[in-house]
C-alpha positions as CSV (number, residue, x, y, z in Angstrom):
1,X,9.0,-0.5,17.6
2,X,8.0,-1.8,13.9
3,X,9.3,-2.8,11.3
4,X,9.4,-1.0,7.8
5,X,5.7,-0.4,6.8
6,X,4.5,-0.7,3.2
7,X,1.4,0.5,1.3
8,X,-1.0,-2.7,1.3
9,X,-1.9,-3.8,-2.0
10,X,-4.9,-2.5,-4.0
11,X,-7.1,-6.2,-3.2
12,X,-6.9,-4.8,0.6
13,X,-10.1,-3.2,1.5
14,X,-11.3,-0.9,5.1
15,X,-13.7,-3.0,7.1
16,X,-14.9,-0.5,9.7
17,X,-18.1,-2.3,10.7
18,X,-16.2,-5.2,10.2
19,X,-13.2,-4.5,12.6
20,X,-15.8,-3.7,15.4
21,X,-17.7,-6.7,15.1
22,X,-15.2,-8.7,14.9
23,X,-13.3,-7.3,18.0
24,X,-16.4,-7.2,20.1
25,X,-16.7,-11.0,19.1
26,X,-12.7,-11.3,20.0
27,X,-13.5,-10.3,23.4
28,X,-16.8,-12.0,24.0
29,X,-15.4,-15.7,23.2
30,X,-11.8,-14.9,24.9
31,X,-14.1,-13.7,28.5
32,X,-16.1,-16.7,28.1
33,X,-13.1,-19.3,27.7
34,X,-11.5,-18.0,30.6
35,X,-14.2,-19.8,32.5
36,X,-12.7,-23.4,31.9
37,X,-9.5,-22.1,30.5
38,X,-8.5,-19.8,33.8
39,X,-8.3,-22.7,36.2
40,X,-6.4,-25.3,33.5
41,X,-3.7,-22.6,32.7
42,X,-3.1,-22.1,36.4
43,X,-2.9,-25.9,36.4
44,X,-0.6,-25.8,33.7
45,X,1.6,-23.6,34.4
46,X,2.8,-25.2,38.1
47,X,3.0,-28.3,35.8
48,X,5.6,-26.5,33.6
49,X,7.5,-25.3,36.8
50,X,7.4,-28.6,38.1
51,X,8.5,-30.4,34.7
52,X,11.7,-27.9,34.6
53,X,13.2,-24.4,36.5
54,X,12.4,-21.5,34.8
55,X,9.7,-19.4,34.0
56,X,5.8,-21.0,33.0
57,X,5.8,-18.4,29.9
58,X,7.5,-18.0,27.2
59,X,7.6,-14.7,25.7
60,X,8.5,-14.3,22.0
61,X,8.6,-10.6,19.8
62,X,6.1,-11.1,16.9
63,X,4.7,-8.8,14.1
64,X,1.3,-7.6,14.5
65,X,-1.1,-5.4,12.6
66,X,0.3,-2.9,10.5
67,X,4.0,-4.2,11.4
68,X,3.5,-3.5,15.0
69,X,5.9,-5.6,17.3
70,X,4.5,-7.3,20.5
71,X,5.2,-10.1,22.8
72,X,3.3,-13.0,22.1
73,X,2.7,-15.3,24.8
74,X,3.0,-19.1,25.3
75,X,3.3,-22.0,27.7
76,X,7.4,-22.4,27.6
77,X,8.2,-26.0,26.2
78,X,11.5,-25.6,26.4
79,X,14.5,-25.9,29.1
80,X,15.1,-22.2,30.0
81,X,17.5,-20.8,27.6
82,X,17.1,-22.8,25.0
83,X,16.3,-20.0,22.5
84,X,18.9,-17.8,24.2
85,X,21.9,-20.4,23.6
86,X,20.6,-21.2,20.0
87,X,18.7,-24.5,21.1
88,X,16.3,-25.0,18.4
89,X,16.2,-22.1,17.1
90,X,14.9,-21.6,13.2
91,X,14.7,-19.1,10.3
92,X,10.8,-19.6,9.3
93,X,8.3,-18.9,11.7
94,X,6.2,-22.7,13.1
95,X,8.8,-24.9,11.1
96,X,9.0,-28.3,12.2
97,X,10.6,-29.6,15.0
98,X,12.6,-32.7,15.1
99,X,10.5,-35.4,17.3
100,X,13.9,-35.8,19.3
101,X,14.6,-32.5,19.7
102,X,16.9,-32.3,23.4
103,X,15.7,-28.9,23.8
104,X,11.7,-29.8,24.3
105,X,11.0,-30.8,27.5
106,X,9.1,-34.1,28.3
107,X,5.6,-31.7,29.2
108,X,6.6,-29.0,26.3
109,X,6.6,-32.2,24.2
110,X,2.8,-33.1,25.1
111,X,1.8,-29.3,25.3
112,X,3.0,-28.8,21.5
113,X,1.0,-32.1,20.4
114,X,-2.4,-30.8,21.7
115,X,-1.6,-27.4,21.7
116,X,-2.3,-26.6,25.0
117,X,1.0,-24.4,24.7
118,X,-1.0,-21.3,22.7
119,X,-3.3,-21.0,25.4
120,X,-2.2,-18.0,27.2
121,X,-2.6,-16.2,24.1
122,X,-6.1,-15.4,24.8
123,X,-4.9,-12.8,27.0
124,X,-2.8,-10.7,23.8
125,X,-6.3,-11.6,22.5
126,X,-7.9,-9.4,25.0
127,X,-5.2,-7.1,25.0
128,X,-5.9,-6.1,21.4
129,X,-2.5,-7.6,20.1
130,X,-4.1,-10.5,18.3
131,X,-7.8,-11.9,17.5
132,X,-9.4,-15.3,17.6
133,X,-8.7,-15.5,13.6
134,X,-6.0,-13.9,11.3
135,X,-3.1,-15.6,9.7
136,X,-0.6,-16.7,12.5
137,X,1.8,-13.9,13.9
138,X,5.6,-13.9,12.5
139,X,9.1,-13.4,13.2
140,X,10.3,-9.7,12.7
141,X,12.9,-11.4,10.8
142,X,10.8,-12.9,8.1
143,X,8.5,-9.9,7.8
144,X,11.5,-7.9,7.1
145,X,12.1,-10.3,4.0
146,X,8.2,-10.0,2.9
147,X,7.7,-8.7,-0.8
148,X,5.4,-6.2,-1.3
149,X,1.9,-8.4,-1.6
150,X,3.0,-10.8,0.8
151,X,2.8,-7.7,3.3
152,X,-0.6,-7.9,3.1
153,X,-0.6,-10.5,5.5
154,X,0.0,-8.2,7.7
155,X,-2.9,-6.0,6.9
156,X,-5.4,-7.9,9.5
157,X,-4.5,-8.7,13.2
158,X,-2.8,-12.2,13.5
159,X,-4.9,-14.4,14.8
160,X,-5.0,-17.7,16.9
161,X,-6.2,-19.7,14.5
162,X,-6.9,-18.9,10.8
163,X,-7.9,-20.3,6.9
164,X,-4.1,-22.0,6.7
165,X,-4.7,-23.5,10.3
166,X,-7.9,-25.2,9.0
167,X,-6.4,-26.2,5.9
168,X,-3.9,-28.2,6.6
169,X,-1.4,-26.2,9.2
170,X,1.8,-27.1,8.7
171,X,1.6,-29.8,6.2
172,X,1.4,-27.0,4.1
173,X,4.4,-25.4,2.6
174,X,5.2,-21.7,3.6
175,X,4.4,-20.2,0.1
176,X,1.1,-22.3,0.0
177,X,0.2,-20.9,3.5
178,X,0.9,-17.3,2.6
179,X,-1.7,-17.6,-0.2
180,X,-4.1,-18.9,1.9
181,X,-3.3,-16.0,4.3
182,X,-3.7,-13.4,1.6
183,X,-7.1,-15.2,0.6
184,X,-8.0,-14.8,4.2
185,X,-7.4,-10.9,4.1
186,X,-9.6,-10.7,0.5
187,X,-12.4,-12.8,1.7
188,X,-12.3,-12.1,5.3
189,X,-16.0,-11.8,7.1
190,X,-17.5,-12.9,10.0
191,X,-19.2,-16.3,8.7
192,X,-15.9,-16.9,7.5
193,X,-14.2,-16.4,11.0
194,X,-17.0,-18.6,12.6
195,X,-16.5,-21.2,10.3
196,X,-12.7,-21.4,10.5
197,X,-13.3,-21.4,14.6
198,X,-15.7,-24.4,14.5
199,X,-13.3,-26.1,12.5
200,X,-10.6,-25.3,14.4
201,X,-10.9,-28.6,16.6
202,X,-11.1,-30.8,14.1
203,X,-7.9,-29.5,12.4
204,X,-6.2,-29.5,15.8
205,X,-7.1,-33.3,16.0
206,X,-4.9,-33.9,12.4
207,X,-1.8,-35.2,14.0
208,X,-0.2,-34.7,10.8
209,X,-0.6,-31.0,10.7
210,X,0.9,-31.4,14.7
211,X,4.9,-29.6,15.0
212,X,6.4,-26.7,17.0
213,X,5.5,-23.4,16.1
């Protein structure tokens, strides 16, 4: 399944060498998280259960490279059926939540805050769907209304983290954060992907740039 493709824009340019690099680094950092991260997903995952019923995941249809759907993965922070029944559901893709929002649970409420909630998605990670760095995957919905050069966004593999995370997240209005994304695709190497991952803490630290995605 994808959505309509479109011819990316001239500014795109083939990264071959690139790519590879870049996905043997994808894999190298995801393997190597799993250390610490394996046992604290486990860990949080009985905590979700235990918070609410339902299942520990939450799986959600996103747009990948090239306009290719998948099922991104997250820790659910929501009462089971939330999303189903309309419970906070939104148009734009990481909008802001209401703090007092009935349908986040009390432990979905502290996963969103430190983000703990994007964890499993190390594993699309290492299943090719996403990488470490890339703009952050949208809503088939809102890639169906992309112009033409905003589908270059969707030239490059989302990623978990990316240039708009670091620079500012979602203080940042959705127009400013697509620019940053296309200036990400433009620019994109791998000093620039290490950088944006070492800053990555730090960014994650700015409660202000702290809402549901």
């Amino acid at each position: 399944m994808t959505v309509e493709r479109a011819a990316a824009p001239p500014a795109y340019r083939e990264m071959p060498v690139y790519e590879a690099l870049k996905r043997a680094l994808d894999v190298v950092l995801c393997l190597t998280a799993l250390i610490p991260a394996g046992p604290a997903m486990l860990l949080i995952a009985a905590l979700v259960k235990l918070d609410s019923p339902g299942p520990a995941l939450f799986l959600q249809e996103r747009i990948g490279r090239r306009g290719v759907v998948f099922r991104m993965m997250k820790f659910r922070t929501m009462w089971h059926g939330a999303h189903a029944s309309g419970a906070g559901g939104r148009v734009k893709v990481d909008a802001p939540v209401e703090r007092a929002d009935p349908a986040i649970t009390r432990f979905g409420r502290l996963l969103r805050a430190s983000s703990l909630d994007e964890l499993p998605q190390i594993l699309n990670i290492l299943k090719g769907d996403m990488s470490c760095v890339g703009p952050r995957p949208t809503i088939p919905q809102q890639a169906e209304a992309y112009s033409a050069r905003e589908r270059m966004r969707l030239a490059v593999a989302p990623g978990l983290t990316g240039l708009a995370q670091v620079r500012g997240r979602n203080i940042l209005s959705w127009p400013e954060r697509i620019e940053i994304d296309l200036e990400y695709v433009e620019r994109r190497s791998l000093p620039m992907d290490l950088g944006i991952i070492l800053r990555t803490p730090l960014a994650m630290l700015r409660v202000a740039g702290i809402y549901n995605r």
